[in-house]
C-alpha positions, 0 to 999 in steps of 0.5 A, a space after each residue: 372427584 368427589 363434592 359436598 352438594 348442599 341445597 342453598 337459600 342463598 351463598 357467600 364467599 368472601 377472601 380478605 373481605 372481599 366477596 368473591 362469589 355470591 348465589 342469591 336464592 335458591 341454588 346449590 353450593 358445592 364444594 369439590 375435591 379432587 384425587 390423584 387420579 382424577 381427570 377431565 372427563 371425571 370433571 365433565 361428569 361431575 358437572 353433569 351430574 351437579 346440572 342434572 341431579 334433582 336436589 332443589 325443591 319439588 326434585 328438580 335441578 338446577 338445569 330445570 330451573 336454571 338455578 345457579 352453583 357457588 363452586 368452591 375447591 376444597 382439598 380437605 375432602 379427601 383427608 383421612 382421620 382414621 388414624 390418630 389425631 391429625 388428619 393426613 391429606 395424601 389421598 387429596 391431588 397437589 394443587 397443579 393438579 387440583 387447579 386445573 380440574 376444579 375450573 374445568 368442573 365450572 367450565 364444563 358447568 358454563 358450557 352446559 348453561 349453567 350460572 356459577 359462581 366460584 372461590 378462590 382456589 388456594 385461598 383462605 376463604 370464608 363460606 356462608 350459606 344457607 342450607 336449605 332443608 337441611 339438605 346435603 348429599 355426597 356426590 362421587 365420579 
């Protein structure tokens, strides 16, 4: 699995308008992709990580300050463009398989006391944020 983790002042997700899922303050927004071989364990590791790892200011996490996470799927983290002009998306888990482990990251963010926020999977959606900083780092389990 892999996620774009972004320090936020703030997060929107809207689908047809509608918003979908909203962070007010400070938080963090995380866009997560998954692979072929990914499985729920690599899911509650990354959950883990994302509630403890010390991104927000004064290096401290979102499980010290109980900041919340705007959680979005995105497939196209694992595309390829190395090689001429298009990307191809091989690498990214077909969405029966991407679904499934995409909730159980938010689940398993719940369970540990986390306040998410999600996307839609599947959905053509329009993400608005503020970075804070900027600040984005790549996270892989």
């Amino acid at each position: 699995m892999r996620a774009v983790v972004q320090r936020i002042d703030g997060a929107r997700v809207e689908v047809a308008g509608e918003t979908v899922g909203e962070v007010v303050g400070e938080g963090l927004c995380v866009l997560v992709g998954v692979t072929h071989d990914d499985t729920p364990q690599k899911a509650a590791q990354l959950a883990r990580k994302l509630w403890s790892v010390r991104l927000l200011q004064g290096e401290k996490s979102c499980s010290d300050t109980s900041a919340p996470l705007l959680v979005i799927s995105q497939f196209t983290l694992y595309g390829d463009a190395r090689k001429g002009r298009r990307p191809t998306w091989n690498a990214a888990a077909p969405g029966p398989v991407a679904e499934p482990l995409v909730d159980e990251v938010v689940d398993q963010l719940r369970a540990l006391g986390a306040h998410v926020e999600t996307g839609r999977f599947g959905a053509d959606m329009k993400v608005s944020l503020t970075n804070d900083g900027p600040f984005t780092v790549l996270v892989e389990v």
